[in-house]
SEKOLZA-271206 format. One record per atom (N, C-alpha, C): residue number from 1; residue in one letter; atom name; x, y, z. Coordinates in Angstrom, 1 decimal. Layout:
<sites>
NUM,a,CA,X,Y,Z
...
</sites>
This chain:
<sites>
1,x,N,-202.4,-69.7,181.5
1,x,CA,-201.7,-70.4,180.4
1,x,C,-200.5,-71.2,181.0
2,x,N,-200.8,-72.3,180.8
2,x,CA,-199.5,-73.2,181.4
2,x,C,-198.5,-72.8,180.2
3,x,N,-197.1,-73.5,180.8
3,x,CA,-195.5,-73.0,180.5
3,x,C,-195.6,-74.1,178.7
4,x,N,-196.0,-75.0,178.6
4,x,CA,-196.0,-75.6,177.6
4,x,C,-197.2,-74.5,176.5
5,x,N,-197.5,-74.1,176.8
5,x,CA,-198.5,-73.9,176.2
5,x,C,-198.0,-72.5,175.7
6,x,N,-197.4,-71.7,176.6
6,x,CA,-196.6,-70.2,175.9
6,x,C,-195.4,-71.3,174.7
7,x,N,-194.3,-72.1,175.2
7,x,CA,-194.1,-72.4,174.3
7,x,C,-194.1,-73.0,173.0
8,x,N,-195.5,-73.1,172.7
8,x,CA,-195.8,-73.9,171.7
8,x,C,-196.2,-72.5,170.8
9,x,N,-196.3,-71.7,170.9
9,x,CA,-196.6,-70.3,170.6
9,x,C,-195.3,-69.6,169.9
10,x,N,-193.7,-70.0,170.4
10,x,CA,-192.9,-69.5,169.8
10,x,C,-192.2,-70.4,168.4
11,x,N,-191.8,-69.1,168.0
11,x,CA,-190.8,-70.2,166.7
11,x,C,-189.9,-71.1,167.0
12,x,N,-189.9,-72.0,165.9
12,x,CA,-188.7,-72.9,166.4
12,x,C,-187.6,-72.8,166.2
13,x,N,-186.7,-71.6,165.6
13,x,CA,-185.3,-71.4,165.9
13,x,C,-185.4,-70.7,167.8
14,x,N,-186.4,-69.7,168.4
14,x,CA,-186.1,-69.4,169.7
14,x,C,-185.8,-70.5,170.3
15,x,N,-187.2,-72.3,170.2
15,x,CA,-186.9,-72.9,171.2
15,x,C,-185.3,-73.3,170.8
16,x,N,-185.1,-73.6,169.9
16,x,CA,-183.8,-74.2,169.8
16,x,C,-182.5,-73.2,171.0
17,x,N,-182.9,-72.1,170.4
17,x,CA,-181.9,-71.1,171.1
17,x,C,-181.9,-71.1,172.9
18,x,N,-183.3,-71.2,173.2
18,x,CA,-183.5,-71.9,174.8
18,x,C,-182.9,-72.8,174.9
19,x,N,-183.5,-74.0,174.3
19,x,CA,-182.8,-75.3,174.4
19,x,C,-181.1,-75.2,174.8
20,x,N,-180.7,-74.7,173.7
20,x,CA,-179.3,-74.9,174.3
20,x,C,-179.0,-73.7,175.2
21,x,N,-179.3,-73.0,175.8
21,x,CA,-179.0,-72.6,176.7
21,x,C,-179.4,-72.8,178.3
22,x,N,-180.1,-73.7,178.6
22,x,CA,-181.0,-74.8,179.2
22,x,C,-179.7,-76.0,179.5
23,x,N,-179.1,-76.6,178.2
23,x,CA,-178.5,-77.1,178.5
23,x,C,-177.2,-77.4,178.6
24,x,N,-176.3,-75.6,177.9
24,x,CA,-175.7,-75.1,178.9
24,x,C,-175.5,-75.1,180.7
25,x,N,-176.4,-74.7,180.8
25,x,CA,-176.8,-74.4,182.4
25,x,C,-176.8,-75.4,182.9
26,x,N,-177.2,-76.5,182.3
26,x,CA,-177.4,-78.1,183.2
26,x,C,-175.8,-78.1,183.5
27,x,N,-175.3,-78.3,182.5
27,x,CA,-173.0,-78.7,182.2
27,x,C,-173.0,-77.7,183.6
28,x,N,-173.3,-76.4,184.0
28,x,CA,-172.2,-75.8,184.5
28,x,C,-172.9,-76.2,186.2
29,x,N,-174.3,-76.8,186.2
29,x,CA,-175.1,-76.8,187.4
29,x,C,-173.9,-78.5,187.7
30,x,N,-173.6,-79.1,186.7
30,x,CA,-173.5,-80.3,186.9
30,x,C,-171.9,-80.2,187.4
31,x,N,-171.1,-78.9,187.3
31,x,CA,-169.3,-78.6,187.2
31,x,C,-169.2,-78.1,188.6
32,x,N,-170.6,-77.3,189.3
32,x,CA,-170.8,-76.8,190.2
32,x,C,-170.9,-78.1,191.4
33,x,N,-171.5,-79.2,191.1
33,x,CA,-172.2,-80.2,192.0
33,x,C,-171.4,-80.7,192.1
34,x,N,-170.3,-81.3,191.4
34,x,CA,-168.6,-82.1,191.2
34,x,C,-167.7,-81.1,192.5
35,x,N,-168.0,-80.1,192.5
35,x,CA,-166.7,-79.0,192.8
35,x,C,-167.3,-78.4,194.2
36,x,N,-168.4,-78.9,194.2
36,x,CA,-169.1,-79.1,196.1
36,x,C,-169.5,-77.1,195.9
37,x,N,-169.5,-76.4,195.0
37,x,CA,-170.6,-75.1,195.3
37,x,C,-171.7,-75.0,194.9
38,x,N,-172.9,-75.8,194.5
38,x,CA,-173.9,-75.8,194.0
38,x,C,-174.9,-75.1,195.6
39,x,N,-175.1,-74.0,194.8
39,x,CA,-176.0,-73.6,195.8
39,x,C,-177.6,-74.5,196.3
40,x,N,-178.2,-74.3,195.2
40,x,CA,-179.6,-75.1,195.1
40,x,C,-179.6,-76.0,194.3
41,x,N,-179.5,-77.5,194.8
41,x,CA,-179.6,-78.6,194.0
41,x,C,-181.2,-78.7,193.6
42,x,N,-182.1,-78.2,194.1
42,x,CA,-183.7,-78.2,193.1
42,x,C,-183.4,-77.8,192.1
43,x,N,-182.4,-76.8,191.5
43,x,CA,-181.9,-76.1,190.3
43,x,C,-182.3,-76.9,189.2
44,x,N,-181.8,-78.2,189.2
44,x,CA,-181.7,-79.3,188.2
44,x,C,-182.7,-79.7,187.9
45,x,N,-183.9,-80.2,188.9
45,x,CA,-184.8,-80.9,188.7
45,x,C,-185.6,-79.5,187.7
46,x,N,-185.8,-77.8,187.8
46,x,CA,-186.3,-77.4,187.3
46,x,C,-185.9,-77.2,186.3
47,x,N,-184.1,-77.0,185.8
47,x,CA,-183.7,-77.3,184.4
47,x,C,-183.8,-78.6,183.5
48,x,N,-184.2,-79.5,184.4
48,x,CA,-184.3,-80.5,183.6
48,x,C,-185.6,-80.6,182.9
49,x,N,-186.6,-80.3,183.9
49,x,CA,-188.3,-80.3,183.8
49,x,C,-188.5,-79.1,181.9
50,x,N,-187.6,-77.9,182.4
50,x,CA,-187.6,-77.1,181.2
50,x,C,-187.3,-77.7,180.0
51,x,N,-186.1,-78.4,180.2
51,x,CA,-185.6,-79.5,178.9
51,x,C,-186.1,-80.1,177.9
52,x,N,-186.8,-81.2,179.1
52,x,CA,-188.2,-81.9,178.5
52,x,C,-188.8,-81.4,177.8
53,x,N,-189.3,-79.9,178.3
53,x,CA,-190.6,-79.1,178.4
53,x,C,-190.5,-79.0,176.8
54,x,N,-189.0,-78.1,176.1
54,x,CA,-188.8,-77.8,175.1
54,x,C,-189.0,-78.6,173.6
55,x,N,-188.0,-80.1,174.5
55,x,CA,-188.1,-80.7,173.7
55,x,C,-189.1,-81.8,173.1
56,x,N,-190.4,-81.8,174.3
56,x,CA,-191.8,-82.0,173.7
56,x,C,-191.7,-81.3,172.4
57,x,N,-191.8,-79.4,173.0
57,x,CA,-192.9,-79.1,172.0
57,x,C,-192.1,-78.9,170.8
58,x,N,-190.5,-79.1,170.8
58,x,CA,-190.1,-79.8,169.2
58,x,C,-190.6,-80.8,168.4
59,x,N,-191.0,-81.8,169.3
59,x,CA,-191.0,-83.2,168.6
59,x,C,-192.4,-82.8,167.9
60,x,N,-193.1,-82.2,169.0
60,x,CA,-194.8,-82.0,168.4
60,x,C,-194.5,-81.1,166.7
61,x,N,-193.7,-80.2,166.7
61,x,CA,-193.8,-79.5,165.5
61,x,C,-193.1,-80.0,164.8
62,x,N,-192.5,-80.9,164.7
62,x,CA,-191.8,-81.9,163.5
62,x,C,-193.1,-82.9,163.1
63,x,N,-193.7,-83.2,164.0
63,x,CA,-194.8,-84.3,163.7
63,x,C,-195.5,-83.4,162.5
64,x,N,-196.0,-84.4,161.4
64,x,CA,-197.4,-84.1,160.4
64,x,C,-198.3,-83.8,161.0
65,x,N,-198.7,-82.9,160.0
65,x,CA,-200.3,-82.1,161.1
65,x,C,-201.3,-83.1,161.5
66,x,N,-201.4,-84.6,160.7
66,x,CA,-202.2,-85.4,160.7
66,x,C,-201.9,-86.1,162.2
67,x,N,-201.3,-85.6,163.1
67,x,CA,-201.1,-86.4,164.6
67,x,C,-200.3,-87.2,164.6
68,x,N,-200.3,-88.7,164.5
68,x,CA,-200.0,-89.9,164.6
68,x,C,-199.4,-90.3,163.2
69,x,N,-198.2,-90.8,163.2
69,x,CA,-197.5,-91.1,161.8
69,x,C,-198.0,-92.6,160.9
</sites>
């Protein structure tokens, strides 16, 4: 089961509660990168990827069940 696909499975107050903590992490990855200790700069590309990830499967559950508006 791909990662989009467990999340389309939870409620949407959790993703919301990911979400911001996702993008928390980005702020402190980004405070880190400014201040020269970022350990793993991939860090980002995989928080960022998660982001997205989330905020697809928001947009999808706001959409009418009918697909296309």
């Amino acid at each position: 089961m791909s990662k989009a696909a467990e999340l389309r499975g939870q409620p949407r107050e959790d993703l919301e509660k990911q979400l911001l903590e996702l993008l928390k992490e980005q702020f402190n990855l980004r405070m880190q990168k400014g201040s020269g200790q970022l350990a793993r700069p991939s860090q980002f590309k995989t928080v960022r990827r998660e982001i997205a990830r989330i905020k697809t499967v928001l947009a999808e559950q706001a959409m009418p069940a009918g697909g296309e508006q």
